[in-house]
N, CA, C and O of each residue as an XYZ file, in Angstrom:
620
protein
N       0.828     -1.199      0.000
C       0.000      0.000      0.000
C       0.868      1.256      0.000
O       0.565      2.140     -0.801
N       1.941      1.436      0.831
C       2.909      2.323      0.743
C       3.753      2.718     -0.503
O       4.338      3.797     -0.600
N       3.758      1.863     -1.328
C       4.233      2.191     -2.819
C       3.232      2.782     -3.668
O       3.628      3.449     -4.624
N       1.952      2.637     -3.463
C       0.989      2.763     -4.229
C       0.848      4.490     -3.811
O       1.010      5.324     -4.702
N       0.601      4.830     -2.684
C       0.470      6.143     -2.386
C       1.754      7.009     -2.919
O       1.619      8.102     -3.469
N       2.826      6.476     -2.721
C       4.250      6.941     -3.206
C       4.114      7.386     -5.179
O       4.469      8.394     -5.790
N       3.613      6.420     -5.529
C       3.167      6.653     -6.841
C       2.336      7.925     -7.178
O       2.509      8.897     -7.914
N       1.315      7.486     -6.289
C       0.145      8.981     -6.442
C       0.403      9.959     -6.509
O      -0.004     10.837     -7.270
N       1.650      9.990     -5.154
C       2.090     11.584     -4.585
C       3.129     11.888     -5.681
O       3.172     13.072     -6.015
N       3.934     11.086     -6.275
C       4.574     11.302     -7.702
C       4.194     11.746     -8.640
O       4.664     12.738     -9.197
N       3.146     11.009     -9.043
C       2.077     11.376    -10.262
C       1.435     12.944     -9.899
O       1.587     13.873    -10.692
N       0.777     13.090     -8.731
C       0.369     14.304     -9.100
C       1.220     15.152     -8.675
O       0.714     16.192     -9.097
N       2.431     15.543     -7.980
C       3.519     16.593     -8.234
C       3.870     16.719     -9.571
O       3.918     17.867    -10.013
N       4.133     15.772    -10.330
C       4.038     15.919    -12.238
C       3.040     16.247    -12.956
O       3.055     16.498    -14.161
N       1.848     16.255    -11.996
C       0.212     16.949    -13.068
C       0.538     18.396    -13.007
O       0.587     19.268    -13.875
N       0.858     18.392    -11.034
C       0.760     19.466    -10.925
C       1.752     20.780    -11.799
O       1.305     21.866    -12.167
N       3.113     20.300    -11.962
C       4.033     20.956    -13.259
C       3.493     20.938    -14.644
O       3.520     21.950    -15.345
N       2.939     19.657    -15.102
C       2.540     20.197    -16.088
C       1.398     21.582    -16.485
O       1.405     22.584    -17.200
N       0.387     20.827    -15.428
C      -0.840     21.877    -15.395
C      -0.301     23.413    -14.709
O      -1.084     24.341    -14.505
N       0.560     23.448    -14.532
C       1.266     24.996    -14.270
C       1.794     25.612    -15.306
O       1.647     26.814    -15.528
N       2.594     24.641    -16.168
C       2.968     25.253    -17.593
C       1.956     25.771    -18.222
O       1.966     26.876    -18.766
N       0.258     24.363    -18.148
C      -0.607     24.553    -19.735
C      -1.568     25.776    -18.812
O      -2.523     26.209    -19.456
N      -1.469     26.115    -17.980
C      -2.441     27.267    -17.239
C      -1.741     28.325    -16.511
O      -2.061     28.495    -15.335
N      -0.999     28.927    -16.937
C      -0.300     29.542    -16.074
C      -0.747     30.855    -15.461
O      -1.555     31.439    -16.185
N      -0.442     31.507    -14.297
C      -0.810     32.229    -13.089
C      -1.246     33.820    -14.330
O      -2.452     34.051    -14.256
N      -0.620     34.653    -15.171
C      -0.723     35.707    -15.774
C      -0.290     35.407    -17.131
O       0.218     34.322    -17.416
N      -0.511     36.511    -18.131
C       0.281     36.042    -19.569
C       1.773     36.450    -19.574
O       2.623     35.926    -20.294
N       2.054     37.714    -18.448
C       3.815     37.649    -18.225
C       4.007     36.280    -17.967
O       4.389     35.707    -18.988
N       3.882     35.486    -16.932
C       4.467     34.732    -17.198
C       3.810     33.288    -18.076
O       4.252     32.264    -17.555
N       3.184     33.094    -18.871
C       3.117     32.592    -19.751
C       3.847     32.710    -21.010
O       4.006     31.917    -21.938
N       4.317     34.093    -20.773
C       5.422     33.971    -22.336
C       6.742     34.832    -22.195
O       7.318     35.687    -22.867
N       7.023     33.896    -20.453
C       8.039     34.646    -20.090
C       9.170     34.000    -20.051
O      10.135     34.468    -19.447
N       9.231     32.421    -20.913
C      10.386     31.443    -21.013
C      10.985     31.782    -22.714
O      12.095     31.442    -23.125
N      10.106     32.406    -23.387
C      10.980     32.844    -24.914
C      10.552     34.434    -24.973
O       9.472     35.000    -24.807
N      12.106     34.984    -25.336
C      12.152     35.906    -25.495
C      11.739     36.872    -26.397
O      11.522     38.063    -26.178
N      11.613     35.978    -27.885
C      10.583     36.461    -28.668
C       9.167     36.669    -28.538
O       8.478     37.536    -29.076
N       8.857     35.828    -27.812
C       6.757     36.150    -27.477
C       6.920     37.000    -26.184
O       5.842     37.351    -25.705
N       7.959     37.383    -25.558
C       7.907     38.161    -24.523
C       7.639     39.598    -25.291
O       6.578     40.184    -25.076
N       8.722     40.212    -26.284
C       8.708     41.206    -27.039
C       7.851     41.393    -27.374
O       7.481     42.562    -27.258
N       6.864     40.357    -28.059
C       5.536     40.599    -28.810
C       4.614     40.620    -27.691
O       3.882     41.596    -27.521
N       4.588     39.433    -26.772
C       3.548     39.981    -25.646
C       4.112     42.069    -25.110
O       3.207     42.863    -25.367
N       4.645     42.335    -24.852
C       4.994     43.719    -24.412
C       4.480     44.471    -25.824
O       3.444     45.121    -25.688
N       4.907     44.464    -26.776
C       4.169     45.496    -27.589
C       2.721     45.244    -27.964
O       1.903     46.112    -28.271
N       2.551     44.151    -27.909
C       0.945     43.641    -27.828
C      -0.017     44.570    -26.906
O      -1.116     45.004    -27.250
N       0.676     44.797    -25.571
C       0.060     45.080    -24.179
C       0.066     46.642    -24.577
O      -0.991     47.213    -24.310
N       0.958     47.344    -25.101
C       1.070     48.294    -24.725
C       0.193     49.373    -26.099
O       0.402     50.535    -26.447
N      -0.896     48.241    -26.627
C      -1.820     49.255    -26.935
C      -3.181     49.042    -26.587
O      -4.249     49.149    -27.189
N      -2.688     48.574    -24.971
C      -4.007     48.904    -24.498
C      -3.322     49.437    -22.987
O      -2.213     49.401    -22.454
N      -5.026     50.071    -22.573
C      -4.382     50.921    -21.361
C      -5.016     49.773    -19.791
O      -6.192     49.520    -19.528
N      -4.108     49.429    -19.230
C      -4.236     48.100    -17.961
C      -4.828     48.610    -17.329
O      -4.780     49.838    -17.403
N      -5.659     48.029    -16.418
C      -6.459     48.189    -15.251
C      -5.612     47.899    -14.123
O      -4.814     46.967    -14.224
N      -5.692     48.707    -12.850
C      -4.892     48.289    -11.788
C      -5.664     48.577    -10.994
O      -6.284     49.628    -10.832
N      -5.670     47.085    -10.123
C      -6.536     47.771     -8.758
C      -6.212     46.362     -7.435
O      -6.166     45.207     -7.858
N      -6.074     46.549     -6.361
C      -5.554     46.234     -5.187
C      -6.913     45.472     -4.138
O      -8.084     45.807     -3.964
N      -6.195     44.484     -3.669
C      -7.585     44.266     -2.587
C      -6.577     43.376     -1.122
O      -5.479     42.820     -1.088
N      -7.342     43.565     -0.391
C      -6.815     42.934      1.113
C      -7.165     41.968      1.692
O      -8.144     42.161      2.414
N      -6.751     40.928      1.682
C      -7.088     39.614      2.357
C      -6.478     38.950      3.950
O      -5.309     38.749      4.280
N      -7.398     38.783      4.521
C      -7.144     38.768      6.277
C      -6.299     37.701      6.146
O      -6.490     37.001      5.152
N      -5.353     37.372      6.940
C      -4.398     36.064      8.094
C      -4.616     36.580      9.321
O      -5.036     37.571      9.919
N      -3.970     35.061      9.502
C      -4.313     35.095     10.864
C      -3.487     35.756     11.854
O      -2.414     35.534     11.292
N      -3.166     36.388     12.881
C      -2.428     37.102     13.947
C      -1.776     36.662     13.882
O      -1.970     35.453     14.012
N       0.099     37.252     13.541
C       0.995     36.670     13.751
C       1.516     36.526     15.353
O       1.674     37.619     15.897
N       1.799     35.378     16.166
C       2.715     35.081     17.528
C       3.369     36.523     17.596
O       2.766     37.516     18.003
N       4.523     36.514     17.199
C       5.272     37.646     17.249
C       5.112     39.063     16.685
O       4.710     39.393     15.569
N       5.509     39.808     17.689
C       5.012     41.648     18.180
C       5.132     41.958     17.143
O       4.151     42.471     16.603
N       6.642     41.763     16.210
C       7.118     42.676     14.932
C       6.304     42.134     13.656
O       6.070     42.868     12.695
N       5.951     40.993     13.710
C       5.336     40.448     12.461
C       4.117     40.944     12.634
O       3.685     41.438     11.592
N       3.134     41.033     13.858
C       2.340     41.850     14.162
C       2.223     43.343     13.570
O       1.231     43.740     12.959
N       3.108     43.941     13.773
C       3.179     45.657     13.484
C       3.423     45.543     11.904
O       2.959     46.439     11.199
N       4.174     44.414     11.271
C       4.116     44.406      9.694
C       2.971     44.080      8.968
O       2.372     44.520      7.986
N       2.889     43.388      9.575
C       1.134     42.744      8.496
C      -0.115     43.751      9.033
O      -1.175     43.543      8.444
N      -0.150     44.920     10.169
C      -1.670     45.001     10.685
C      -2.094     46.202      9.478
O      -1.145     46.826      9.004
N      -2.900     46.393      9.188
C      -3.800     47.220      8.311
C      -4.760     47.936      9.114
O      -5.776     47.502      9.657
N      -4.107     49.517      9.102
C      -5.154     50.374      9.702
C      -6.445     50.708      9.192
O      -7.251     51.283      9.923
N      -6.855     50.267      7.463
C      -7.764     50.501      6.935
C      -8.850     49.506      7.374
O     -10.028     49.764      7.622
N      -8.244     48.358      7.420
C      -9.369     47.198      7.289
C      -9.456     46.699      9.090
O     -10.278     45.947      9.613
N      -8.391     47.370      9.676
C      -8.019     46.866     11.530
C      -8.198     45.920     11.569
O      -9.200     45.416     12.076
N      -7.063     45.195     10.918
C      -7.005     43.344     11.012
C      -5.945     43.424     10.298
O      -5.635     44.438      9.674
N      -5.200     42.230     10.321
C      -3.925     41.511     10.174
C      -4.030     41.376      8.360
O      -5.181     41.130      8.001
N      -3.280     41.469      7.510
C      -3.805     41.283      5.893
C      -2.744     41.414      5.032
O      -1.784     42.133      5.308
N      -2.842     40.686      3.853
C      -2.149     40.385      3.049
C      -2.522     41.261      2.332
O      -3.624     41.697      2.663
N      -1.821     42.000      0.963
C      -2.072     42.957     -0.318
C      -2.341     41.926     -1.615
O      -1.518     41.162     -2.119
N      -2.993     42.022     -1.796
C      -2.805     41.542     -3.701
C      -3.412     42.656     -4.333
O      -4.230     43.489     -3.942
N      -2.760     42.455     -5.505
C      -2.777     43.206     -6.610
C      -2.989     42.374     -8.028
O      -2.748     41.170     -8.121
N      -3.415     43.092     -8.984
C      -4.274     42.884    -10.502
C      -4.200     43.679    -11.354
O      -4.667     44.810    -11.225
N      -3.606     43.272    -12.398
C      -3.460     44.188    -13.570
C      -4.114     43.269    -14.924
O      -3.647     42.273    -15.477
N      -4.885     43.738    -15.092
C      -5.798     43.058    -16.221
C      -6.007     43.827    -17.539
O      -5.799     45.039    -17.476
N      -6.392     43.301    -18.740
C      -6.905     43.550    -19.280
C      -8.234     45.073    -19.587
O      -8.691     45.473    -18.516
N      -8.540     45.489    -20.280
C      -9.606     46.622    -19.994
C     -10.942     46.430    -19.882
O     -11.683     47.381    -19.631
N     -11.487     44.962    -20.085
C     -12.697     44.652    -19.681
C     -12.768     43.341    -18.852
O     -13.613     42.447    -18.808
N     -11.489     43.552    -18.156
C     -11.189     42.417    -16.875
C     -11.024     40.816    -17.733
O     -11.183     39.754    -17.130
N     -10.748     40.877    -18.933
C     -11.057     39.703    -19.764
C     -10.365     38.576    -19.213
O     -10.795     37.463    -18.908
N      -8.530     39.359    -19.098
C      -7.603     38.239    -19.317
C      -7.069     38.755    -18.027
O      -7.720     39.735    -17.666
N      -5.921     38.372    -17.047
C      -5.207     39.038    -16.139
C      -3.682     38.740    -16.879
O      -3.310     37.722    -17.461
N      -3.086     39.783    -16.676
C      -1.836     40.403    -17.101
C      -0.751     39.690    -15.858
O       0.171     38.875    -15.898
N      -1.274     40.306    -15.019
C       0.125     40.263    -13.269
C      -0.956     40.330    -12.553
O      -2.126     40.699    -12.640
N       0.051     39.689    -11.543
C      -0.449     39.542    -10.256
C       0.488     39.612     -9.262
O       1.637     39.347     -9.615
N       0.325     39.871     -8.221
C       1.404     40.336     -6.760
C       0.355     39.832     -5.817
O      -0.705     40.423     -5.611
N       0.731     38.643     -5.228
C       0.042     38.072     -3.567
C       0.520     38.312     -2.735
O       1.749     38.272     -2.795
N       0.143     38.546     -1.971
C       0.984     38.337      0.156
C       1.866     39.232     -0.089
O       3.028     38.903      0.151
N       1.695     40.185     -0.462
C       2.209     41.688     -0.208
C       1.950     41.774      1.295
O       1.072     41.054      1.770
N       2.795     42.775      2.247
C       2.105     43.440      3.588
C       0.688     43.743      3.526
O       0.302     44.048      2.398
N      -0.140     43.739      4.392
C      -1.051     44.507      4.504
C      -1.449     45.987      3.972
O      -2.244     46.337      3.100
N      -0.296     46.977      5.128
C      -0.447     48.482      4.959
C       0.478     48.877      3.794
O       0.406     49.928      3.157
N       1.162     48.100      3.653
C       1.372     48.608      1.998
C       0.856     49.225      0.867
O       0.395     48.556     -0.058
N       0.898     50.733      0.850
C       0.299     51.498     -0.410
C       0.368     50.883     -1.834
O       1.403     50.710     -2.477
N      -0.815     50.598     -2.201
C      -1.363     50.364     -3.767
C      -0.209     50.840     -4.591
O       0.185     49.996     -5.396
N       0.434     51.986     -4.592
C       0.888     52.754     -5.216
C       2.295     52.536     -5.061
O       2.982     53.142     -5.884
N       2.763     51.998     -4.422
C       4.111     51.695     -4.574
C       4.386     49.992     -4.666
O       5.478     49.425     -4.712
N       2.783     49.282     -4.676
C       3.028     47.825     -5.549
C       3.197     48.165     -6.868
O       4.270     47.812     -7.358
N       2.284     48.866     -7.709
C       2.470     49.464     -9.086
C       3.823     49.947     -9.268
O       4.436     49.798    -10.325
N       4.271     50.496     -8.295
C       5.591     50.896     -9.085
C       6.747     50.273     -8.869
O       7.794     50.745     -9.311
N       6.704     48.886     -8.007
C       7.561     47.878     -8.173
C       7.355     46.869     -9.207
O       8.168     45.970     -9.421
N       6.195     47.033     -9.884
C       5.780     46.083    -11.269
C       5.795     46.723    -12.423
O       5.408     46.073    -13.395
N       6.170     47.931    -12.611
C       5.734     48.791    -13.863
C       7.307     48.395    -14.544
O       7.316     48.502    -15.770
N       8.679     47.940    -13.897
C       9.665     47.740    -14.649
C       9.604     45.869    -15.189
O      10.450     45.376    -15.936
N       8.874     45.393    -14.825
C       8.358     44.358    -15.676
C       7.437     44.590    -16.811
O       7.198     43.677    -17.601
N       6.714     46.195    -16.979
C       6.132     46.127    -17.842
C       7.289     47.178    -19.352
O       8.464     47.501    -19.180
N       6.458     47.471    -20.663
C       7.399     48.157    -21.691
C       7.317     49.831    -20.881
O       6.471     50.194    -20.063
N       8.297     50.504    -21.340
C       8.533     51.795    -20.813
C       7.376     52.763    -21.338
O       7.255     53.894    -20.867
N       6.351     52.164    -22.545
C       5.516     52.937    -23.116
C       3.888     52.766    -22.643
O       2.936     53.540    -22.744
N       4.015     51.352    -22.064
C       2.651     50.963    -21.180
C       1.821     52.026    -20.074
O       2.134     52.755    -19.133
N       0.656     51.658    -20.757
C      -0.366     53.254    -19.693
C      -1.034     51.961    -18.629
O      -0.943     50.807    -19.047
N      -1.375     52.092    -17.924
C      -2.608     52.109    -16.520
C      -3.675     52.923    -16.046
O      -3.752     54.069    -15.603
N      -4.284     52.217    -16.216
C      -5.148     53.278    -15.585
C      -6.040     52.532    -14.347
O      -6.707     51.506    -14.484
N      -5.856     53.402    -12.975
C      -6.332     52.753    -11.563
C      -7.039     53.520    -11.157
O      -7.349     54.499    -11.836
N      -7.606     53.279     -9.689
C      -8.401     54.351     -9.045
C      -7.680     55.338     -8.034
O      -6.532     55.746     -8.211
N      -8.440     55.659     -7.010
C      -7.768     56.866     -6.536
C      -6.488     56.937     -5.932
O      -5.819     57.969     -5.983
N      -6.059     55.786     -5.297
C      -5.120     55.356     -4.577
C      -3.692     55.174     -5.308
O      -2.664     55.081     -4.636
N      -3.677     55.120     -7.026
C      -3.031     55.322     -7.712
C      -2.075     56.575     -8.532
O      -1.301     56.526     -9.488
N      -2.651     57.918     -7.457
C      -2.428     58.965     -7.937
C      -1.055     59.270     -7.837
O      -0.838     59.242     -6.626
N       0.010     59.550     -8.429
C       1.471     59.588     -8.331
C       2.013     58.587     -9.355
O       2.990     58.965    -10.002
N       1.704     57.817     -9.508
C       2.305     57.026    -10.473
C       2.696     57.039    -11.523
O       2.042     57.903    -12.105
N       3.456     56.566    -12.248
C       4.112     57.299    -13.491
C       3.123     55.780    -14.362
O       2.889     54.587    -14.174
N       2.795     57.027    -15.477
C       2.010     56.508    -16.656
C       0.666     55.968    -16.301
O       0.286     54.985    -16.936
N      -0.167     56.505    -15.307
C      -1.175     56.099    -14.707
C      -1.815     56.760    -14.983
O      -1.355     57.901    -14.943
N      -3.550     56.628    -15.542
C      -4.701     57.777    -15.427
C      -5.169     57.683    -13.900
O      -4.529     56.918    -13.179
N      -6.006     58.246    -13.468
C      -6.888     58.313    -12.292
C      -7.984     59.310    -12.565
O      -7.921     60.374    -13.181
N      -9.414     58.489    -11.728
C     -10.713     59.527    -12.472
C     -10.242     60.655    -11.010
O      -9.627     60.538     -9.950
N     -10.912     61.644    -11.704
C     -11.210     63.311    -10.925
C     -11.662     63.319    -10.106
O     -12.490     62.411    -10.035
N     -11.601     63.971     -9.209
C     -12.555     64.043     -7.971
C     -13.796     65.323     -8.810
O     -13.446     65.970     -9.797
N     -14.919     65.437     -8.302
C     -15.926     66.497     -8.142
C     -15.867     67.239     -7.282
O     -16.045     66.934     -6.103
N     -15.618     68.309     -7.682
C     -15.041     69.811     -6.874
C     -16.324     69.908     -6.261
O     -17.361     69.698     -6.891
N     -16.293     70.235     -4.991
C     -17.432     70.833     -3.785
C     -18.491     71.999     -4.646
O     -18.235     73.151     -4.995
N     -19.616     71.274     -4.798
C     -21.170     72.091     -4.905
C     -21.014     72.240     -6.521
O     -22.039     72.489     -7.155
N     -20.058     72.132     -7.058
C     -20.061     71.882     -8.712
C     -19.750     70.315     -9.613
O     -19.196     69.284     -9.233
N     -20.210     70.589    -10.587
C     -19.973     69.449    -11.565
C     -18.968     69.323    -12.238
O     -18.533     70.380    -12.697
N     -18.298     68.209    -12.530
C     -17.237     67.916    -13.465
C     -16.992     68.292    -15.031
O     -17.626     67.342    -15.492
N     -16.734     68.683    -15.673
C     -16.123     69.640    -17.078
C     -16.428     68.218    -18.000
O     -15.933     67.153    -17.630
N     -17.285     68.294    -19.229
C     -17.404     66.946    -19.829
C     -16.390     66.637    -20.196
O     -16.473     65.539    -20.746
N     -15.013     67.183    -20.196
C     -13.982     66.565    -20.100
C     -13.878     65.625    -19.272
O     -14.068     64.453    -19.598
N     -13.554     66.005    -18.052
C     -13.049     65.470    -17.163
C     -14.131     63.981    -17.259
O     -13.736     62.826    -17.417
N     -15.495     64.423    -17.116
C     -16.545     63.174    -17.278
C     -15.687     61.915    -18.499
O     -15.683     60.701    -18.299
N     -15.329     62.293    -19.164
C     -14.936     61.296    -20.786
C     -13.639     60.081    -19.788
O     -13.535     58.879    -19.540
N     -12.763     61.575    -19.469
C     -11.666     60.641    -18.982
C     -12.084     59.626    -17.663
O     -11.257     58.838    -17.205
């Protein structure tokens, strides 16, 4: 019986590689083992403008004080991981991804530890929390007791 399970646990550590190659986590890295479909994936991408946007996922209390003070999130007041998403413009396909980031870690400086994986000509466009970023849109705020310029509405 002990060989037989030994087999299993073999067999599927090898599904599991394959099925990581034929599905992989983003299209960076799906066409990030040849350097030619990398080029073409990057100029591909960069005529469209990415979506970026961030979300927070709870763990559990770390034992220790300092791992404590790293992971806690004053927004959400709980212990939390960052992920991040850069997709497509109608959320079609996902581009990147960033998991188990810190918690209180600003949105805005995950983007700008991923933007040198992207081409130097690539736009984004995120929400508010994105403001500073190089090559990023962000919508407008509405100025107090007035309306937005149908400009500003378009963008």
């Amino acid at each position: 019986m002990r060989w037989v399970e030994q087999q299993l646990t073999i067999s599927f550590i090898i599904g599991c590689q394959y099925t990581r190659d034929l599905l992989p986590c983003s299209l960076l890295e799906e066409w990030q083992n040849s350097i030619q479909n990398d080029e073409f994936v990057q100029q591909l991408l960069t005529s469209y403008e990415l979506l970026v946007d961030s979300a927070e996922q709870p763990r559990e209390r770390p034992k220790d004080y300092q791992q404590q003070k790293k992971f806690f999130s004053g927004k959400k007041q709980r212990h939390t991981f960052k992920n991040q998403f850069v997709s497509l413009p109608k959320g079609t396909d996902i581009v990147d991804v960033v998991v188990g980031e810190r918690g209180p870690e600003a949105d805005v400086n995950l983007l700008r530890k991923q933007q040198p994986n992207f081409s130097d000509e690539q736009s984004f466009k995120g929400d508010k929390t994105y403001i500073g970023a190089e090559r990023t849109t962000t919508p407008q705020k509405k100025p107090p007791k007035r309306e937005l310029t149908r400009l500003a509405k378009r963008v």
